[in-house]
C-alpha positions as CSV (number, residue, x, y, z in Angstrom):
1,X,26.0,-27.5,33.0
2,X,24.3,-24.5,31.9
3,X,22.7,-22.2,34.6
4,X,18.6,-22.1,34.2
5,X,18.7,-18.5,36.4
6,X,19.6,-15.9,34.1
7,X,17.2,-17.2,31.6
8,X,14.9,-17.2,34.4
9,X,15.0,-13.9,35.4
10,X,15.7,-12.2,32.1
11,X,11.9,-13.8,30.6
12,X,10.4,-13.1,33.8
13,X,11.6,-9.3,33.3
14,X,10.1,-9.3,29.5
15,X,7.4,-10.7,30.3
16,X,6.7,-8.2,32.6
17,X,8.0,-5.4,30.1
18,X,5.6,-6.8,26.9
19,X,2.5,-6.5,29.0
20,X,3.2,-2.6,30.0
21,X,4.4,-2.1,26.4
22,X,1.2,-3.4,25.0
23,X,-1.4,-2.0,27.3
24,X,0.8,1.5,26.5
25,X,-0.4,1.0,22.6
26,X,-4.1,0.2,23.5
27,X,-3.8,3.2,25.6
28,X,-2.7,5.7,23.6
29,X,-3.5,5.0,20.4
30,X,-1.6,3.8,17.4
31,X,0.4,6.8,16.2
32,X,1.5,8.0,19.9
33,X,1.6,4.6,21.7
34,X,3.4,2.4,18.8
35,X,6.4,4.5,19.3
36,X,6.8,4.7,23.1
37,X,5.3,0.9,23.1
38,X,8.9,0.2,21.6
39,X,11.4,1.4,23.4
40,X,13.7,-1.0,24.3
41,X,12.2,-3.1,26.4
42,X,12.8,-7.5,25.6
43,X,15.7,-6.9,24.2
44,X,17.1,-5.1,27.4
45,X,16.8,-8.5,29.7
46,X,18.3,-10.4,27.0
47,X,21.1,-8.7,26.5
48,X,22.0,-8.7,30.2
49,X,21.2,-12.7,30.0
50,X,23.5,-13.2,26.9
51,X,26.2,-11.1,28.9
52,X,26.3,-13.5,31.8
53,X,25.9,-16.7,29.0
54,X,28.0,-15.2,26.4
55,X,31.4,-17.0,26.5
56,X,33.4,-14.1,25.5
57,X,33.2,-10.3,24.1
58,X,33.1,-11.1,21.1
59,X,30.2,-13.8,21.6
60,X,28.0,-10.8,23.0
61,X,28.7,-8.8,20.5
62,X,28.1,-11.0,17.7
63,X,24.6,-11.7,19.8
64,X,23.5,-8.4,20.4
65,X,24.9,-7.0,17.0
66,X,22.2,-9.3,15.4
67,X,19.4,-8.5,16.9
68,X,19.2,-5.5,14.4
69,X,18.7,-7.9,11.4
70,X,16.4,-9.6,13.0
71,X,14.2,-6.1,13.8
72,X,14.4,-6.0,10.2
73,X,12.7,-8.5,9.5
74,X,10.0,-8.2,12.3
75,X,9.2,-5.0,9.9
76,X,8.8,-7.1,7.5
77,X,6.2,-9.0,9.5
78,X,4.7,-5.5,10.6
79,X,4.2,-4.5,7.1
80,X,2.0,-7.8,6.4
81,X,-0.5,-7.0,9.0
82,X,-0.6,-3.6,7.4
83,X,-1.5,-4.3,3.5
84,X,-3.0,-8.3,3.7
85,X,-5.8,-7.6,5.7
86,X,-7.7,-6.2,2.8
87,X,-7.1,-8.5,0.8
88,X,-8.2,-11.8,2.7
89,X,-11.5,-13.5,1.9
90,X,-14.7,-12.1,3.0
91,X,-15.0,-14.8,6.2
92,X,-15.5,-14.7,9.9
93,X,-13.0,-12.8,12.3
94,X,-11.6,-16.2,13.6
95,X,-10.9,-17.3,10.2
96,X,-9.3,-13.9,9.0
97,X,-7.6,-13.7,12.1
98,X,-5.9,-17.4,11.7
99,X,-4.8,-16.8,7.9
100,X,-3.4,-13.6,8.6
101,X,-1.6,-15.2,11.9
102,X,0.1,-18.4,9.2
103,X,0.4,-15.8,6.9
104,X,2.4,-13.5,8.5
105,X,4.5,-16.3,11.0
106,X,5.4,-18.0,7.2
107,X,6.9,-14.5,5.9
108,X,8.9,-14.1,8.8
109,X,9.8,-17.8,8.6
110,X,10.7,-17.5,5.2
111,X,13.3,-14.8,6.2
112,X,14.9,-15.3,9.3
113,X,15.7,-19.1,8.5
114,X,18.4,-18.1,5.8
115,X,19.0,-14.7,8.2
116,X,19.8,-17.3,10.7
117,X,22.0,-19.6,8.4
118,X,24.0,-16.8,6.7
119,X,24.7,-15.2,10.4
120,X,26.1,-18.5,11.8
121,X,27.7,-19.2,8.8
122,X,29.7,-15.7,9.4
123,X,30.2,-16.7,12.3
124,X,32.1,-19.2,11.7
125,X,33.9,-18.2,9.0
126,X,35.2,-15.5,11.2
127,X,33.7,-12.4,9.1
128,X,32.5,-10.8,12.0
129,X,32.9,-6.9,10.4
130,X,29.7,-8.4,7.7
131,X,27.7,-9.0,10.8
132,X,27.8,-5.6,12.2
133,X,27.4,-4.0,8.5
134,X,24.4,-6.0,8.6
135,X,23.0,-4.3,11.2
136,X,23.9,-0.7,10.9
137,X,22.3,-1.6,6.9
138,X,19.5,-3.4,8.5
139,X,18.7,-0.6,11.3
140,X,19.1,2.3,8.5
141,X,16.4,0.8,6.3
142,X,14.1,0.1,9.1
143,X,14.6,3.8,10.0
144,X,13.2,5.2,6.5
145,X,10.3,2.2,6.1
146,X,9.2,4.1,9.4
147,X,9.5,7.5,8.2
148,X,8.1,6.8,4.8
149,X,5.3,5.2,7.0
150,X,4.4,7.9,9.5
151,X,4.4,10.1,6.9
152,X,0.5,10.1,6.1
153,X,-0.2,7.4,8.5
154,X,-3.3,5.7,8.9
155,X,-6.2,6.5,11.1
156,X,-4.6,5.4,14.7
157,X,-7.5,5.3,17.4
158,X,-7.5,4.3,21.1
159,X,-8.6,1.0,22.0
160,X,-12.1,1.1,23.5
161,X,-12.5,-2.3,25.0
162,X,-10.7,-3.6,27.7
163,X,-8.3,-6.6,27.1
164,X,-9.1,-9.8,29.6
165,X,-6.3,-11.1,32.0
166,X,-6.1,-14.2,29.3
167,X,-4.6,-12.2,26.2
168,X,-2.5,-10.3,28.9
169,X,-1.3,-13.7,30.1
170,X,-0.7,-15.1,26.9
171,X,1.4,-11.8,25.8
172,X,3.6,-12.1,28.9
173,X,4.3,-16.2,28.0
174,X,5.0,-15.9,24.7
175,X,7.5,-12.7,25.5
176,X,8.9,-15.4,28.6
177,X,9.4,-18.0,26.1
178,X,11.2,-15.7,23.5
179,X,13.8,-14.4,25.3
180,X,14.3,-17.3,27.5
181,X,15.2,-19.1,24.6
182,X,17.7,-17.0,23.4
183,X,19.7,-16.8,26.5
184,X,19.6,-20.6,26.7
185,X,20.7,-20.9,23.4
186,X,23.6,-17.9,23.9
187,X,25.8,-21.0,24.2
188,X,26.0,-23.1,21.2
189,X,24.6,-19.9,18.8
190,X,25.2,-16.5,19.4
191,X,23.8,-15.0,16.3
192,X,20.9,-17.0,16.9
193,X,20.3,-16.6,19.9
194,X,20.2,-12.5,18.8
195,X,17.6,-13.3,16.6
196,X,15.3,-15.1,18.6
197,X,15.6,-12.7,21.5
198,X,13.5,-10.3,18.7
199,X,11.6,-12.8,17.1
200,X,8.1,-11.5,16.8
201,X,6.4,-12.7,20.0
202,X,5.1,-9.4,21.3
203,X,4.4,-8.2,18.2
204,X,2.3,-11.2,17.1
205,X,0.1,-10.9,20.3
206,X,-0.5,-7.2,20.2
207,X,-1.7,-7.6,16.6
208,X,-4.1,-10.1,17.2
209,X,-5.4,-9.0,20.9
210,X,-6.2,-5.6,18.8
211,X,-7.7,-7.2,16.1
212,X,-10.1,-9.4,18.4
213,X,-10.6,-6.5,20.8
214,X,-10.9,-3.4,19.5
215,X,-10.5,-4.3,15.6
216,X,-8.6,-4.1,12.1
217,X,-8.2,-0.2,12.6
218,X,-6.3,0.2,15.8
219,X,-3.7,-2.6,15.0
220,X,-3.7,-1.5,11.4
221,X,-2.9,2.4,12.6
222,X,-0.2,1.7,15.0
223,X,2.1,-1.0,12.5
224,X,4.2,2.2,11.3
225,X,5.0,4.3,14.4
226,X,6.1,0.5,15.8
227,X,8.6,-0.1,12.9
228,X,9.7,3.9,13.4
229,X,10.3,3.3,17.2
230,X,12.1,0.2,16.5
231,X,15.4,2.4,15.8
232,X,15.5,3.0,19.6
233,X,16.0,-1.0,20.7
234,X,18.3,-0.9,17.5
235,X,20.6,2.3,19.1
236,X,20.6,0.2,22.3
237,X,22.0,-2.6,21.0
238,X,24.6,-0.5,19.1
239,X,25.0,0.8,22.9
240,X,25.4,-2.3,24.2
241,X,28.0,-3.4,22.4
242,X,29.9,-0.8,23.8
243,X,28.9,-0.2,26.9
244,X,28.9,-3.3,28.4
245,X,32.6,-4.7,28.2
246,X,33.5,-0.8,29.4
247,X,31.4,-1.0,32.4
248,X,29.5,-4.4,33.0
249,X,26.0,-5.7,32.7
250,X,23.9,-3.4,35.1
251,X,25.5,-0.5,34.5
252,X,26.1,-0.6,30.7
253,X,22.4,-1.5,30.7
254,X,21.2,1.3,32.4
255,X,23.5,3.9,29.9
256,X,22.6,2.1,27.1
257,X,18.8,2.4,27.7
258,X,18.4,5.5,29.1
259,X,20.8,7.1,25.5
260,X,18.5,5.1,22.9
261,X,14.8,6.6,25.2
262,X,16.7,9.9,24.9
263,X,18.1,10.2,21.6
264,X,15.6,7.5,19.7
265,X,12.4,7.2,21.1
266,X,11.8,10.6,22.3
267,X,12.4,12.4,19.0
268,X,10.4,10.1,17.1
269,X,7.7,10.6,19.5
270,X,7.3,14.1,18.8
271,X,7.9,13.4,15.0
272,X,4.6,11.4,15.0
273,X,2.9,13.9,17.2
274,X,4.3,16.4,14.7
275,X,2.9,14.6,11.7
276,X,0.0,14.2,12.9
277,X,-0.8,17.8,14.0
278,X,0.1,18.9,10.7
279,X,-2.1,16.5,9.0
280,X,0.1,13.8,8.4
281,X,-2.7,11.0,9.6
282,X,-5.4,10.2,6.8
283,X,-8.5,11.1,9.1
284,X,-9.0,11.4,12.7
285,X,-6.7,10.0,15.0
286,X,-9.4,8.7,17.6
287,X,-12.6,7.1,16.1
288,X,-13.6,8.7,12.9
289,X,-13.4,7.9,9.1
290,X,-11.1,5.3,8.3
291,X,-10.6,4.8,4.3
292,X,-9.2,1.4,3.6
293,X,-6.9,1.2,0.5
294,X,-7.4,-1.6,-2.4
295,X,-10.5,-2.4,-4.1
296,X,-10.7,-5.7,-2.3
297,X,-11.1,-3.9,1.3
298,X,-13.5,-5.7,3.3
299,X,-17.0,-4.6,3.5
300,X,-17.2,-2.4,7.0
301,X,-20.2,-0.8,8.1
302,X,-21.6,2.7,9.5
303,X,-24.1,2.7,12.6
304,X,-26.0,6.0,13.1
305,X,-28.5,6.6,16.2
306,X,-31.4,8.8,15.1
307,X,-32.8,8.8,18.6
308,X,-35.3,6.9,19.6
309,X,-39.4,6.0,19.6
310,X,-42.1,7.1,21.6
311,X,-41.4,3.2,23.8
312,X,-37.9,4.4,24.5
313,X,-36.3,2.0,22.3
314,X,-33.3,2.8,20.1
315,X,-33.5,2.8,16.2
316,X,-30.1,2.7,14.2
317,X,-29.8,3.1,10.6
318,X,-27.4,0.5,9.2
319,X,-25.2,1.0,5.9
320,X,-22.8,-0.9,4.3
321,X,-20.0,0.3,2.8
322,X,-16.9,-1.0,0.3
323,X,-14.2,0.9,1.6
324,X,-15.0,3.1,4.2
325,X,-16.9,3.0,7.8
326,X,-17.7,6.3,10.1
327,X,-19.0,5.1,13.3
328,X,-19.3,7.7,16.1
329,X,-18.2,4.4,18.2
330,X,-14.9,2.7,17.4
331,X,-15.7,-0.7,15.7
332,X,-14.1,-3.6,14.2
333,X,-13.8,-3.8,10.8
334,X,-14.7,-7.5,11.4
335,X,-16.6,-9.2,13.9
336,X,-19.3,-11.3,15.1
337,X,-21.0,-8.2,15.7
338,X,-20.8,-7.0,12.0
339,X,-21.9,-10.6,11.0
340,X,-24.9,-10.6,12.9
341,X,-25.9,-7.4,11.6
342,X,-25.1,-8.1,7.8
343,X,-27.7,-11.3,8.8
344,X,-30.0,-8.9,9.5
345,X,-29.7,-6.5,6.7
């Protein structure tokens, strides 16, 4: 009988990890925040929980050698939430918000199901060198989408509204859910078991607590430096590999993590802040203008305050705009907020 505990206690520990990771984005901003937001964080519980469940060496390896692929293809997922937005229908925030959530689970779908079935089918076969090919291919590619990307990155504010205890919640279940799965299924699956410690729980949640929140242009600004600063949880599963039969679980852990923060995340951190002190972000980074690419970008609006009457009350001039919005306040792209005003107008 398999033991619940270490799939326990590793989902409990991301759990705990994707809530810091995402409140780090909101505070931060995009550019900054995506990158230190992904440091290895699920991915270290898991691989301690699919050391204990792994029935061999090789079983862990094959496991955490994996999880790079499937990285890859949570870019892929990243990059949806990047470029579809502007081209969904003109409809409510709920309803942009649920076809961009189908949208982008299907694409991820679409390519971890044969991921899944060619890595088990290695597996078995016994070509285990493909697999890790695979990965160092897989983490190589991710690394240039996220260079290409922060090279003249979107506009990546701060969030400016608080997120509720209920989206926090919900992130910390989902990441629970994720991992504990993959330890429990570190048994009969070890490449699978890789992949759906990284499938895109955390990332799925961010995206749409920022896009209810604090809207399109936070979530849109930060997809880049996240797929950049995915190279660090890909090092420390390289790491891992390694590590862990040389020295054990806790200690291998703790090596492995504290190499891919120094030589992964930290240089890419001051890459982006690089980039973006030489220009490299289109606009401001905090609130600002925000150009939105493709004729098909959703209408967004600009707000100014030209003071106020002799009864004290506000007057704001409202202006509609194809493609870009300059707000002195951060704003959604869409919201109820915006709906009620296009009403108005």
């Amino acid at each position: 009988m398999i033991s619940p505990w270490p799939a326990l206690v590793s989902g409990a520990t991301a759990a705990a990890v994707a809530v810091l990771v995402c409140t780090l984005i909101e505070r931060l901003g995009g550019a900054l925040g995506g990158v230190l937001g992904t440091v290895p964080g699920t991915i270290t519980p898991a691989s301690v929980g699919l050391w204990f469940a792994g029935e061999s060496t090789l079983s862990f390896r094959q496991s955490v050698a994996s999880a790079p692929i499937g990285l890859a293809i949570n870019a892929g997922f990243l990059l949806c939430w990047r470029h579809l937005p502007p081209h969904l229908p003109l409809v409510s925030l709920w309803a942009r918000l649920a076809c961009m959530v189908c949208c982008s689970l299907a694409l991820w779908a679409a390519l971890a199901a044969p991921t899944m079935w060619i890595l088990h089918w290695a597996r078995r076969a016994g070509y285990h060198t493909a697999v890790y090919v695979a990965a160092a291919i897989s983490a190589a590619l991710v690394f240039m989408a996220g260079v290409a990307g922060t090279w003249r990155m979107p506009p990546a504010p701060k969030g400016a509204r608080p997120v509720d205890w209920r989206t926090q919640l919900a992130r910390g279940l989902l990441a629970f859910a994720a991992v504990s799965a993959a330890v429990l299924a570190a048994h009969a699956a070890p490449a699978l078991a890789g992949i759906l410690a990284v499938w895109p729980a955390v990332f799925l949640t961010t995206m749409v607590a920022m896009w209810i929140s604090q809207g399109e242009a936070v979530q849109a600004g930060a997809v880049s430096p996240m797929i950049l600063g995915m190279t660090a949880p890909m090092l420390f599963c390289g790491l891992a590999c390694v590590t862990y039969p040389r020295w054990g679980a806790w200690r291998g852990c703790v090596v492995s993590w504290l190499a891919a923060v120094l030589s992964g995340t930290v240089p890419l951190a001051l890459y982006v802040r690089w980039r973006v002190r030489c220009g490299g972000v289109n606009g401001d980074s905090g609130a600002g203008v925000l150009e939105v690419e493709g004729a098909s970008a959703v209408p967004t609006v600009q707000i100014h305050d030209v003071g106020r009457d002799g009864a004290g009350s506000r007057e704001d001039r409202v202006e509609l705009y194809p493609a870009k919005v300059t707000s002195n306040d951060p704003m959604p792209l869409w919201s109820p907020e915006v709906d009620a005003i296009q009403a108005i107008a």
